[in-house]
mmCIF file of the protein (N, C-alpha, C, O) and its ligand, coordinates in Angstrom:
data_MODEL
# 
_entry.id   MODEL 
# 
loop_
_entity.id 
_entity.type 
_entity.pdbx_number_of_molecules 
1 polymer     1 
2 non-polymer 1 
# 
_entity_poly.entity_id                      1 
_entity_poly.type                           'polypeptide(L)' 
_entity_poly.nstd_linkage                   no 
_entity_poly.nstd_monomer                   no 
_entity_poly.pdbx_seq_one_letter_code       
;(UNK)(UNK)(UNK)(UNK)(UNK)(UNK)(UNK)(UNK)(UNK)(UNK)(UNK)(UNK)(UNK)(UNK)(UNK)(UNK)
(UNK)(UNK)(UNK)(UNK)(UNK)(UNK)(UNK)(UNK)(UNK)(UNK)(UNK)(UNK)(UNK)(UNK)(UNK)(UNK)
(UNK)(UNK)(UNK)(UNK)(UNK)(UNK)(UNK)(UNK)(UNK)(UNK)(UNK)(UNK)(UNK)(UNK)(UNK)(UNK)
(UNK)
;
_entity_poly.pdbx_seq_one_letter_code_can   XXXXXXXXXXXXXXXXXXXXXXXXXXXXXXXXXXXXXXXXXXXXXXXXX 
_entity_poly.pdbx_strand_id                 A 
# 
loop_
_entity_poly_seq.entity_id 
_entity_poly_seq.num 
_entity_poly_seq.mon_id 
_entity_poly_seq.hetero 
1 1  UNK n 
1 2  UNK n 
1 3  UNK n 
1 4  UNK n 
1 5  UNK n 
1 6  UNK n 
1 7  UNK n 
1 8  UNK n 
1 9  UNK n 
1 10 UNK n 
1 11 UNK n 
1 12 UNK n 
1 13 UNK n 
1 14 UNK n 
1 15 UNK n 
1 16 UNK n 
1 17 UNK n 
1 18 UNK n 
1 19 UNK n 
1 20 UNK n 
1 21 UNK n 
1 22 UNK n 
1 23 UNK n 
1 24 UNK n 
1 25 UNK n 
1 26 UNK n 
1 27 UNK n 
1 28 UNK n 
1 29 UNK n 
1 30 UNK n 
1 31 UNK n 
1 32 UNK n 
1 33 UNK n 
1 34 UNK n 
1 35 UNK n 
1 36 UNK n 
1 37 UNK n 
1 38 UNK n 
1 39 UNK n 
1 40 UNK n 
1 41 UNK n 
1 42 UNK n 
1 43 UNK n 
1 44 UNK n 
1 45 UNK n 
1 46 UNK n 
1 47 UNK n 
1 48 UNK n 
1 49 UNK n 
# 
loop_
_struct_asym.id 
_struct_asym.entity_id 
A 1 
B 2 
# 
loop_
_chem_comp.id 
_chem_comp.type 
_chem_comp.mon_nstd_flag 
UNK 'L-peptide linking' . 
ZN  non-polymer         . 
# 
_pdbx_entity_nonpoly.entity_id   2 
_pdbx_entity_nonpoly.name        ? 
_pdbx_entity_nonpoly.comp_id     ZN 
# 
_pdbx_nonpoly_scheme.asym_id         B 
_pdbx_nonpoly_scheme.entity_id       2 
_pdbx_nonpoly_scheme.mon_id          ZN 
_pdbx_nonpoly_scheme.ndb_seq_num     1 
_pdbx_nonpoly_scheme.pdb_seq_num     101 
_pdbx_nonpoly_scheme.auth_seq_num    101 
_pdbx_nonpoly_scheme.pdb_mon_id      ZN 
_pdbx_nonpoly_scheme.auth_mon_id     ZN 
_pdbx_nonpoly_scheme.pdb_strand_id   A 
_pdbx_nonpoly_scheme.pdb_ins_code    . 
# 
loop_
_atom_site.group_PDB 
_atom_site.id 
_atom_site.type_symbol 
_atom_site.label_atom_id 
_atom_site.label_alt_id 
_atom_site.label_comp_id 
_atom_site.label_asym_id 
_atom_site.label_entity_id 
_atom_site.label_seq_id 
_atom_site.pdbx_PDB_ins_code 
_atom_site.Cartn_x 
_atom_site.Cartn_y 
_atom_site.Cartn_z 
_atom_site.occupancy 
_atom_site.B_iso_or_equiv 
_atom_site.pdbx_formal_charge 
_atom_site.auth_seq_id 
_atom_site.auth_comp_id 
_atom_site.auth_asym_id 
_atom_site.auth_atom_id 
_atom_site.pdbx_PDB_model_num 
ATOM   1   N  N  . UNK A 1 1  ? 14.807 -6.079 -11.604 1.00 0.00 ? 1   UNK A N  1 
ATOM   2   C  CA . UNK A 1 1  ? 13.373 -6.147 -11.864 1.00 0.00 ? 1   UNK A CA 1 
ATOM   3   C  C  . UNK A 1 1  ? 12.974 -5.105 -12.892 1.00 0.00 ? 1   UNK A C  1 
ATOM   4   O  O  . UNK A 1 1  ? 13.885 -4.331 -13.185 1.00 0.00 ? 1   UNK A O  1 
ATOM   5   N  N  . UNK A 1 2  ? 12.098 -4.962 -13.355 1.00 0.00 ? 2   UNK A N  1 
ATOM   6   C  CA . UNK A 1 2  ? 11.486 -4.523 -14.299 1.00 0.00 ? 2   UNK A CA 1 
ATOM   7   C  C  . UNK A 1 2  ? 10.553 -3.083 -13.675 1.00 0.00 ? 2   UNK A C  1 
ATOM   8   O  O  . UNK A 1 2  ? 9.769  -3.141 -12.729 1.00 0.00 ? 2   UNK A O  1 
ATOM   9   N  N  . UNK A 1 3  ? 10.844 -1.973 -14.389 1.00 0.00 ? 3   UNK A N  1 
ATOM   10  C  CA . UNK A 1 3  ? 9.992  -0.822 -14.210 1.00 0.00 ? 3   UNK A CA 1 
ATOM   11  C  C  . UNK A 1 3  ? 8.362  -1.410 -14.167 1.00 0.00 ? 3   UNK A C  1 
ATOM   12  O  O  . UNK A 1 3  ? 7.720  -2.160 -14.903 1.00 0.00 ? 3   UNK A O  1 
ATOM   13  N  N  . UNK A 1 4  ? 7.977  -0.466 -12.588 1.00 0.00 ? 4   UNK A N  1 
ATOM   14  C  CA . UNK A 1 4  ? 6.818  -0.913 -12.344 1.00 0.00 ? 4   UNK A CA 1 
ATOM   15  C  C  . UNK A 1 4  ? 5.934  -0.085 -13.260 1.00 0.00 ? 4   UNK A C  1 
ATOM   16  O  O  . UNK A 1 4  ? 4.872  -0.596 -13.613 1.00 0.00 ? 4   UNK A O  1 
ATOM   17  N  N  . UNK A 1 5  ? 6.129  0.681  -13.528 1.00 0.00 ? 5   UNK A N  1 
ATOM   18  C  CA . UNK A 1 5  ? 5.399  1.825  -14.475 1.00 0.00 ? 5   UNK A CA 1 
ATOM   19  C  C  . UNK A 1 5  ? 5.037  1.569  -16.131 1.00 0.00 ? 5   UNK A C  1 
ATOM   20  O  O  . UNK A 1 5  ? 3.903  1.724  -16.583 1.00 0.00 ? 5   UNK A O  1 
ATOM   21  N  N  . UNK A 1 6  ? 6.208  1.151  -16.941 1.00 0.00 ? 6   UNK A N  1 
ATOM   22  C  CA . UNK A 1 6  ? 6.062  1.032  -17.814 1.00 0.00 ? 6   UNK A CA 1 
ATOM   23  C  C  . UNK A 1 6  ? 6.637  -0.576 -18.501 1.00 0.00 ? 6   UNK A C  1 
ATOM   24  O  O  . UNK A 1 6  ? 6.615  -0.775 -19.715 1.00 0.00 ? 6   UNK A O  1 
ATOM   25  N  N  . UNK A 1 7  ? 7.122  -1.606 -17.519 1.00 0.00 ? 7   UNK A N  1 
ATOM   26  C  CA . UNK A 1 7  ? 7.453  -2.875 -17.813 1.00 0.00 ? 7   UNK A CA 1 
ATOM   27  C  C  . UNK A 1 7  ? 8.105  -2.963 -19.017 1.00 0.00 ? 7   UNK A C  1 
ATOM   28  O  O  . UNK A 1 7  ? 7.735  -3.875 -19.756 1.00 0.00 ? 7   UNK A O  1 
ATOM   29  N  N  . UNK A 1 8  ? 8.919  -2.293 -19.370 1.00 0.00 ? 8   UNK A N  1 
ATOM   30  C  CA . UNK A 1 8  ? 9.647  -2.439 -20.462 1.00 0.00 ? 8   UNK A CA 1 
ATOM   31  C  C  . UNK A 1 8  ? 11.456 -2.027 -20.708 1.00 0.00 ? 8   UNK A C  1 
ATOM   32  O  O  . UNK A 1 8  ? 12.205 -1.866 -21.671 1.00 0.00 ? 8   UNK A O  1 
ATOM   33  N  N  . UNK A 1 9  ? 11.581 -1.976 -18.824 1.00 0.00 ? 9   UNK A N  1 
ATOM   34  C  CA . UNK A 1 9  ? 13.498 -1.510 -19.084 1.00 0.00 ? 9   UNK A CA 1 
ATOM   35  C  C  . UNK A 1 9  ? 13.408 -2.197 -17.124 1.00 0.00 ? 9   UNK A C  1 
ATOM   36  O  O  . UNK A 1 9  ? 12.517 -2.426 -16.305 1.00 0.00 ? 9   UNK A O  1 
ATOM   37  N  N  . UNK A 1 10 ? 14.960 -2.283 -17.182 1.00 0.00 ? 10  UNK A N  1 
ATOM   38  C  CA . UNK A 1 10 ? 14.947 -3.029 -15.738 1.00 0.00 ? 10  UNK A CA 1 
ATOM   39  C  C  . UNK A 1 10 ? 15.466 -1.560 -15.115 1.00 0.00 ? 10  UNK A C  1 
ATOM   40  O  O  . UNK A 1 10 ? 15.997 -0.668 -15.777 1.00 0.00 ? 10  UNK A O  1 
ATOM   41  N  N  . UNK A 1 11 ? 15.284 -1.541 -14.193 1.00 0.00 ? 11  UNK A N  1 
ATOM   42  C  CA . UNK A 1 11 ? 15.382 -0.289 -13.231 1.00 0.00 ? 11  UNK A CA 1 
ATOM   43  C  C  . UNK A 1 11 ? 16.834 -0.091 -12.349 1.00 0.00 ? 11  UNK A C  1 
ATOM   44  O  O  . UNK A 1 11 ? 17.122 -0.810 -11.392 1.00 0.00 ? 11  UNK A O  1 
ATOM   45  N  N  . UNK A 1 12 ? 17.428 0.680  -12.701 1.00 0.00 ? 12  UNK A N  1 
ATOM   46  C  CA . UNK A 1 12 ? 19.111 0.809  -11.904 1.00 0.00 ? 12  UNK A CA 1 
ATOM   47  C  C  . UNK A 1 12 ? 18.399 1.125  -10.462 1.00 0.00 ? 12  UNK A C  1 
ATOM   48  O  O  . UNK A 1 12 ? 17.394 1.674  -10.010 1.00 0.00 ? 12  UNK A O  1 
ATOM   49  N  N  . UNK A 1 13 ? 19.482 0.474  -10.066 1.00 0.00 ? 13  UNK A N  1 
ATOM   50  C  CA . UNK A 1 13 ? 19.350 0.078  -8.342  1.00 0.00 ? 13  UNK A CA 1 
ATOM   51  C  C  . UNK A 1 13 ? 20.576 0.984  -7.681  1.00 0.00 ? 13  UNK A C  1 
ATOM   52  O  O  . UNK A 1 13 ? 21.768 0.676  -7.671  1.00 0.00 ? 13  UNK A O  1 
ATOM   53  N  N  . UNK A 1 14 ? 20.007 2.104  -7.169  1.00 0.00 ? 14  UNK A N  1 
ATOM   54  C  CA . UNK A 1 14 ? 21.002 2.867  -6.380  1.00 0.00 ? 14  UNK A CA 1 
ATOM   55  C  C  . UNK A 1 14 ? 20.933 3.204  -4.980  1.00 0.00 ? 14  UNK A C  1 
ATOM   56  O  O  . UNK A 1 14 ? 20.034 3.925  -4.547  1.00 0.00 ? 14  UNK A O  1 
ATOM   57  N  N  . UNK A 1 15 ? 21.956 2.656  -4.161  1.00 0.00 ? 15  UNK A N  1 
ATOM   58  C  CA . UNK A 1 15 ? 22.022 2.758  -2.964  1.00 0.00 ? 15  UNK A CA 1 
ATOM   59  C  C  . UNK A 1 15 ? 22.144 4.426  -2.216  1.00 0.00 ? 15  UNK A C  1 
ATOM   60  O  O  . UNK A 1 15 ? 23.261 4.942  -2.267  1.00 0.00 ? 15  UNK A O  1 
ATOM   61  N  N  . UNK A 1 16 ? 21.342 4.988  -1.743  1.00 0.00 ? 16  UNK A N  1 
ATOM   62  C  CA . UNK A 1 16 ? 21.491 6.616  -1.240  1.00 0.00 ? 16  UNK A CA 1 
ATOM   63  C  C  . UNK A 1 16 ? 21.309 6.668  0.571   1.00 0.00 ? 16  UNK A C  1 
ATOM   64  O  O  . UNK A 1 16 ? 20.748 5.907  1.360   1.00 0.00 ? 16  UNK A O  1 
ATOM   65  N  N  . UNK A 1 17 ? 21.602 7.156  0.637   1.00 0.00 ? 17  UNK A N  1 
ATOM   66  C  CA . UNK A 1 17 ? 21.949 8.292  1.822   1.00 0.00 ? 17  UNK A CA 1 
ATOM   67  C  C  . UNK A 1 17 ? 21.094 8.711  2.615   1.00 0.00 ? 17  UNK A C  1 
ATOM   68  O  O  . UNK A 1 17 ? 20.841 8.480  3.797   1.00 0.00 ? 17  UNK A O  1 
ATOM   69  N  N  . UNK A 1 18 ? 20.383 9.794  1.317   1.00 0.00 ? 18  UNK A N  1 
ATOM   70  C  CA . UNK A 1 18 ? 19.702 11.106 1.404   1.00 0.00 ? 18  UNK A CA 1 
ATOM   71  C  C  . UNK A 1 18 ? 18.703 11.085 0.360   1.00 0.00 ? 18  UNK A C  1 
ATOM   72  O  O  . UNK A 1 18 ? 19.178 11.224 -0.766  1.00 0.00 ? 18  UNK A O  1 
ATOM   73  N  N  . UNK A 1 19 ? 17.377 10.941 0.429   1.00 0.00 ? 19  UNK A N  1 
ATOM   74  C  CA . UNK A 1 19 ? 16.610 11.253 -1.049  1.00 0.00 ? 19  UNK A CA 1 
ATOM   75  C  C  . UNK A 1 19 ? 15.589 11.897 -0.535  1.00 0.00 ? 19  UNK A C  1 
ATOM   76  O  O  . UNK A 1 19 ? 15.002 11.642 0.517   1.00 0.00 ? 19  UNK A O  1 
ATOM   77  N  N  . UNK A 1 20 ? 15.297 13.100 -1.621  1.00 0.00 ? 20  UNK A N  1 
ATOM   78  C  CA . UNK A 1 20 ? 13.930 13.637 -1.674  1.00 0.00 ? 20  UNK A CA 1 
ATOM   79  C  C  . UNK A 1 20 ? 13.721 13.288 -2.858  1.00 0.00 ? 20  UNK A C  1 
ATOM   80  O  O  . UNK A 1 20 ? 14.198 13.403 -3.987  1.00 0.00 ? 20  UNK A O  1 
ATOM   81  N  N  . UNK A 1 21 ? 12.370 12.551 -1.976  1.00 0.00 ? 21  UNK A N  1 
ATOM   82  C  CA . UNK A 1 21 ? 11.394 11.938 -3.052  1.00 0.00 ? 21  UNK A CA 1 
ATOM   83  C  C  . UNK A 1 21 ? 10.529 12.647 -3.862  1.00 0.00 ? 21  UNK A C  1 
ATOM   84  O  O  . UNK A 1 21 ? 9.355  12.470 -3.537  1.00 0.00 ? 21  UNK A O  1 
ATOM   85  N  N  . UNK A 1 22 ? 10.685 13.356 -4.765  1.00 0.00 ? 22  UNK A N  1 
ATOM   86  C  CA . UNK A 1 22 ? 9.693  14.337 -5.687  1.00 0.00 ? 22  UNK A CA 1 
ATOM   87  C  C  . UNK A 1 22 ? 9.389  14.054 -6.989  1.00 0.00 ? 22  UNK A C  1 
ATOM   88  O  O  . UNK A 1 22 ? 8.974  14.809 -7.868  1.00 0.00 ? 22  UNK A O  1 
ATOM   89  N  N  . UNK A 1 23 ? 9.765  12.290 -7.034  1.00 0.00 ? 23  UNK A N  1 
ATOM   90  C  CA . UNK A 1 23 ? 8.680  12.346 -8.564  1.00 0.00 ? 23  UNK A CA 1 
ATOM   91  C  C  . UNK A 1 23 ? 7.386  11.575 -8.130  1.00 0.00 ? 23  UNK A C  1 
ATOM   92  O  O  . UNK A 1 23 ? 6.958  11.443 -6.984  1.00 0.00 ? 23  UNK A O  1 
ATOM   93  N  N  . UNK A 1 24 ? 6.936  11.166 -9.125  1.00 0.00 ? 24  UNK A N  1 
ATOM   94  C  CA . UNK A 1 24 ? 5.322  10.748 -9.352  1.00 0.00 ? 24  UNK A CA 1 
ATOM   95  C  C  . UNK A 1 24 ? 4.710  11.019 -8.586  1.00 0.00 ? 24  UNK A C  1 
ATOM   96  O  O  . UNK A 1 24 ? 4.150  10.247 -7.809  1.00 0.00 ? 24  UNK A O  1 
ATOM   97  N  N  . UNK A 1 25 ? 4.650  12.170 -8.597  1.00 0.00 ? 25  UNK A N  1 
ATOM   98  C  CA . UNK A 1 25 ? 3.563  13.018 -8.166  1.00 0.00 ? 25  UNK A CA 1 
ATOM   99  C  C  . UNK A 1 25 ? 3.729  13.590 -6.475  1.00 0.00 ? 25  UNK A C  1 
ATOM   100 O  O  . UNK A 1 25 ? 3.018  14.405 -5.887  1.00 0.00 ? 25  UNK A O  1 
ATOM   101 N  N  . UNK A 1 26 ? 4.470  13.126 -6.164  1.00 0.00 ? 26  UNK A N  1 
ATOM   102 C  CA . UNK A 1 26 ? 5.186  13.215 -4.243  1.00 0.00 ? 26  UNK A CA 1 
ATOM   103 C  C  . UNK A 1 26 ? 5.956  14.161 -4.307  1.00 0.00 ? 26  UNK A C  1 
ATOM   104 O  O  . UNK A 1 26 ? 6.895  14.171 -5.103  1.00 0.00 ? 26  UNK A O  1 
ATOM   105 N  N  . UNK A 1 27 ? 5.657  15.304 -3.335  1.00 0.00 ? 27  UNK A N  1 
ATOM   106 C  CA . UNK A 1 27 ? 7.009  16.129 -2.944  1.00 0.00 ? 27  UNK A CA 1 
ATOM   107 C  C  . UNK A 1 27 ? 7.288  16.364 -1.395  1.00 0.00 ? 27  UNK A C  1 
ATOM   108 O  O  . UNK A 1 27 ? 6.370  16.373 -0.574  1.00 0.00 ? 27  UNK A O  1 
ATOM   109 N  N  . UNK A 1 28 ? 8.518  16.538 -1.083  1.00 0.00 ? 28  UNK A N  1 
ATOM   110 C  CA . UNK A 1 28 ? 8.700  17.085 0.231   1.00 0.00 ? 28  UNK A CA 1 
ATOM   111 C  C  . UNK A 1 28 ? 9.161  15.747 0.890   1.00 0.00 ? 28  UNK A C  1 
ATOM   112 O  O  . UNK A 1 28 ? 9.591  15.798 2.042   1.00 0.00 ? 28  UNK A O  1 
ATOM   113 N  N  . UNK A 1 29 ? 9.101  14.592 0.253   1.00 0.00 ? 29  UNK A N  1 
ATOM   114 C  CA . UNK A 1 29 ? 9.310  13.041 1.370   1.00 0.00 ? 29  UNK A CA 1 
ATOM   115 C  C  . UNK A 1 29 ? 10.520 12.892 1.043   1.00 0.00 ? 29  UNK A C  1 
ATOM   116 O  O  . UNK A 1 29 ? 10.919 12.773 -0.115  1.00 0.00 ? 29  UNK A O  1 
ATOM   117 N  N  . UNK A 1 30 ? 11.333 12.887 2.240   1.00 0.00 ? 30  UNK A N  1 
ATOM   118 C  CA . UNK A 1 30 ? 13.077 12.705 2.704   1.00 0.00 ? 30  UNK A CA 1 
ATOM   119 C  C  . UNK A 1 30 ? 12.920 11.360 3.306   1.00 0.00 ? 30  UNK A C  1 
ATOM   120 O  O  . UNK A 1 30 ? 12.240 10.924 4.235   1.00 0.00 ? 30  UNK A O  1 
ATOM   121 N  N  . UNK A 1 31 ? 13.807 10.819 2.437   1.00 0.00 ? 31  UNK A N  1 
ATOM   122 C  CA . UNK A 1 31 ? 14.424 9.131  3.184   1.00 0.00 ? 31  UNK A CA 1 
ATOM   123 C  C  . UNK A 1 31 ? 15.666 8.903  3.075   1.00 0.00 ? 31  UNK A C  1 
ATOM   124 O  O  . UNK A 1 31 ? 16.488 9.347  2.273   1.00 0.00 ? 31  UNK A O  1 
ATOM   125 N  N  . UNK A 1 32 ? 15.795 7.977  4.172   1.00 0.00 ? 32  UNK A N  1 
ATOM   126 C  CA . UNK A 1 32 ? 17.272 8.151  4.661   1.00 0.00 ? 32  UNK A CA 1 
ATOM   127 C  C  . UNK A 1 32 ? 17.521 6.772  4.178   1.00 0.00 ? 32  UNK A C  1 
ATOM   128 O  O  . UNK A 1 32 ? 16.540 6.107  3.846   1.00 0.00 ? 32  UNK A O  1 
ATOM   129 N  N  . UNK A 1 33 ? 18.989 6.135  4.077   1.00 0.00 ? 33  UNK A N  1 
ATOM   130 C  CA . UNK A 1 33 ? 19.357 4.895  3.525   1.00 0.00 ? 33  UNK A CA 1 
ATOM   131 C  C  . UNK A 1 33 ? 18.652 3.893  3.041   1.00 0.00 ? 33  UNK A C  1 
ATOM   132 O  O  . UNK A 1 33 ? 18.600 2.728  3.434   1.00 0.00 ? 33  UNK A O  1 
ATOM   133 N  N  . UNK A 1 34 ? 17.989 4.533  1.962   1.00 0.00 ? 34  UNK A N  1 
ATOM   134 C  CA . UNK A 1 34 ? 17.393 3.600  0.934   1.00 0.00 ? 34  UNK A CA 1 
ATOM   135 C  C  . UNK A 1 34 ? 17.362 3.129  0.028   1.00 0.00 ? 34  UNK A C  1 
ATOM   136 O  O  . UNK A 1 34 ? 17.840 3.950  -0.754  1.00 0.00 ? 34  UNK A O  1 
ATOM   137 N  N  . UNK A 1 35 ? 17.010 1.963  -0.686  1.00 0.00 ? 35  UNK A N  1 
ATOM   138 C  CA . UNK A 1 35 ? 17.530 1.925  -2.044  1.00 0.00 ? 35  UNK A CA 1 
ATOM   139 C  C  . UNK A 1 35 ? 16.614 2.261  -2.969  1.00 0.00 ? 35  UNK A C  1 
ATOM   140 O  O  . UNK A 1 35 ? 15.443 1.926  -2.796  1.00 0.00 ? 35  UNK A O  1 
ATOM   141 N  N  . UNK A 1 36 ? 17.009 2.985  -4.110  1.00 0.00 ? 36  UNK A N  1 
ATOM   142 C  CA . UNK A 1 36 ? 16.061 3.476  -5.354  1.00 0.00 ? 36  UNK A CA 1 
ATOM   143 C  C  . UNK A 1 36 ? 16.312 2.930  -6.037  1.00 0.00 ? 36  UNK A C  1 
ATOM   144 O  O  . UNK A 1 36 ? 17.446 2.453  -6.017  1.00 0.00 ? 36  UNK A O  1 
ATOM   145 N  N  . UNK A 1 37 ? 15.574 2.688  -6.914  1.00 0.00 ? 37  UNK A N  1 
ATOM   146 C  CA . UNK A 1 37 ? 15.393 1.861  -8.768  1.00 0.00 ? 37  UNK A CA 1 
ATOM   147 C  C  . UNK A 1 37 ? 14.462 3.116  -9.122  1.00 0.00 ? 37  UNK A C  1 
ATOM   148 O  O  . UNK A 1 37 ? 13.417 3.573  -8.659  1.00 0.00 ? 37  UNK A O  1 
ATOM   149 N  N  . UNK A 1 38 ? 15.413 3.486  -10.259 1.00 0.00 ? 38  UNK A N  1 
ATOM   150 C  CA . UNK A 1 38 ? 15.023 4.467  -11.395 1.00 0.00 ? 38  UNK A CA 1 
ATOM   151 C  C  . UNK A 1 38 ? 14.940 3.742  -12.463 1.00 0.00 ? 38  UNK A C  1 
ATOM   152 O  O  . UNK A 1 38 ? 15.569 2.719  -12.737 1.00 0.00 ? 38  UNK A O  1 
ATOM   153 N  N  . UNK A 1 39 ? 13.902 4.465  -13.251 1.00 0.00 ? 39  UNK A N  1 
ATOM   154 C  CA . UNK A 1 39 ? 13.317 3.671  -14.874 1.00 0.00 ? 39  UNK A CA 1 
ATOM   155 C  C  . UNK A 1 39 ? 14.494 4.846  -15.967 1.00 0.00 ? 39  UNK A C  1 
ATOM   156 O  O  . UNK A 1 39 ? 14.162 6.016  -16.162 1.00 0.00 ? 39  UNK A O  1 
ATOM   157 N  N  . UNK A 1 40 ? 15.336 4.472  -16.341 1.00 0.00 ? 40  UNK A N  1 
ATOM   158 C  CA . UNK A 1 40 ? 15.848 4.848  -17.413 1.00 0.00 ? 40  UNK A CA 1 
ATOM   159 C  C  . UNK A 1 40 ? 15.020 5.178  -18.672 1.00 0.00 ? 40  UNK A C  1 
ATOM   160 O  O  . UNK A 1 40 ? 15.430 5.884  -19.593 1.00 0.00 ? 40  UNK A O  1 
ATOM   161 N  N  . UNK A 1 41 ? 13.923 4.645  -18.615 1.00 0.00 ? 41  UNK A N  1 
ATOM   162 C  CA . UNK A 1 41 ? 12.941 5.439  -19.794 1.00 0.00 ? 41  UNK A CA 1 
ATOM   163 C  C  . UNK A 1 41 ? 12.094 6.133  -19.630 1.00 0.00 ? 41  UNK A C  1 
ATOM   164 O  O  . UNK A 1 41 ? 11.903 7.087  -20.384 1.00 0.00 ? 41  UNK A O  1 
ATOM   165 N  N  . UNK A 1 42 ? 11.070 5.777  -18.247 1.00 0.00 ? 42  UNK A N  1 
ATOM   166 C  CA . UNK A 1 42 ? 10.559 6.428  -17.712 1.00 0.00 ? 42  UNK A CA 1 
ATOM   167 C  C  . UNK A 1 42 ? 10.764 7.950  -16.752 1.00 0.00 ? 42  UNK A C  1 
ATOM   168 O  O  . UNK A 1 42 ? 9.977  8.876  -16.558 1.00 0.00 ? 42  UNK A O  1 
ATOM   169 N  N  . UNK A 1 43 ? 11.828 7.776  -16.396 1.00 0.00 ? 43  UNK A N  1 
ATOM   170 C  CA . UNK A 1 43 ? 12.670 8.615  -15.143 1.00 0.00 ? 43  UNK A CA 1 
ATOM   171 C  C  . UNK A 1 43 ? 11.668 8.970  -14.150 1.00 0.00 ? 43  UNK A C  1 
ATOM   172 O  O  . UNK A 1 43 ? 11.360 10.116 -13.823 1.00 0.00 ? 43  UNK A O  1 
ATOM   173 N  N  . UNK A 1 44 ? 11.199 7.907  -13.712 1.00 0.00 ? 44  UNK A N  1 
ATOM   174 C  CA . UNK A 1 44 ? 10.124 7.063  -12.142 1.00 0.00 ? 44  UNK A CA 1 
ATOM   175 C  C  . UNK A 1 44 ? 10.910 6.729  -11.202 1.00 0.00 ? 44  UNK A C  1 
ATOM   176 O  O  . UNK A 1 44 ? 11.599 5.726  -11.384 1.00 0.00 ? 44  UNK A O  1 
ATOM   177 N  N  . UNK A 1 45 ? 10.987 7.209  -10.383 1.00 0.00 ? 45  UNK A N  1 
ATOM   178 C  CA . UNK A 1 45 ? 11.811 6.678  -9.157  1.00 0.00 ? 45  UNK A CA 1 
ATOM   179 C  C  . UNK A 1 45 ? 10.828 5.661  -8.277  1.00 0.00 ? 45  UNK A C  1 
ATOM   180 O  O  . UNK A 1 45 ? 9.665  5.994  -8.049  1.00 0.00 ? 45  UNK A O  1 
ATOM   181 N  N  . UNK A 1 46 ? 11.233 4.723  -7.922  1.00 0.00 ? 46  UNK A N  1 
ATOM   182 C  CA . UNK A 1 46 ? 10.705 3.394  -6.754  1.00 0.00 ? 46  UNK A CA 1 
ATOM   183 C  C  . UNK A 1 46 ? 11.170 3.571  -6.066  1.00 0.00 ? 46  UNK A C  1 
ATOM   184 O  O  . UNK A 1 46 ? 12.342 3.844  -6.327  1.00 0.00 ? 46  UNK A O  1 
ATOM   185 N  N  . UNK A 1 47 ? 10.714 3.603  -4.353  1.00 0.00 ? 47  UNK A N  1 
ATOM   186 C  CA . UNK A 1 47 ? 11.678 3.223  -3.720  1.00 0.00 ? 47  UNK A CA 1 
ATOM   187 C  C  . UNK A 1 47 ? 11.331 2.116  -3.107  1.00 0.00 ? 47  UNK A C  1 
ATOM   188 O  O  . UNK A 1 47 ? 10.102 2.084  -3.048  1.00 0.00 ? 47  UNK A O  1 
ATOM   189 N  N  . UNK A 1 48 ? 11.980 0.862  -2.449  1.00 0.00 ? 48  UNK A N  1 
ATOM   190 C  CA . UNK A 1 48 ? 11.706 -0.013 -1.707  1.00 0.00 ? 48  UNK A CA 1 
ATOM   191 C  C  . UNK A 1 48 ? 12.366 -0.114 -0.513  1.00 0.00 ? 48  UNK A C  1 
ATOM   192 O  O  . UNK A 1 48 ? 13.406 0.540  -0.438  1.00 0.00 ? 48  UNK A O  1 
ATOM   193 N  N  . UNK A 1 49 ? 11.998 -0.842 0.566   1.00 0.00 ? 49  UNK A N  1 
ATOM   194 C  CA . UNK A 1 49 ? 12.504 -0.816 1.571   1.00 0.00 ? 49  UNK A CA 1 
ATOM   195 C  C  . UNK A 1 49 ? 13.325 -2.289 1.754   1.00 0.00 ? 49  UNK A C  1 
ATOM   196 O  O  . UNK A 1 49 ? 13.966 -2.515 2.780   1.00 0.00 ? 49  UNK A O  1 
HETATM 197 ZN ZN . ZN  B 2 .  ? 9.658  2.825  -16.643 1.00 0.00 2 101 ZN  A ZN 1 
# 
């Protein structure tokens, strides 16, 4: 899928563990086995469930 942020790069899909969530604007939020899509242009982290 396509960066929700800037719709212009598809977003790597990485399976984690362990994430602290501290971009756009969030800090301190720990999630456990989730998957992230990062914007390679943006460097926006998504996470979805
Ligand atoms: Zn983006």
């Amino acid at each position: 899928m396509l960066c929700v942020n800037c719709y212009a790069y598809e977003l790597n899909e990485i399976q984690v563990d362990y994430y602290v969530y501290n971009e756009c604007g969030l800090f301190n939020v720990v999630l456990r086995d989730m998957t992230v899509r990062s914007c390679p242009y943006c460097n926006c982290g998504h996470v979805f469930e």
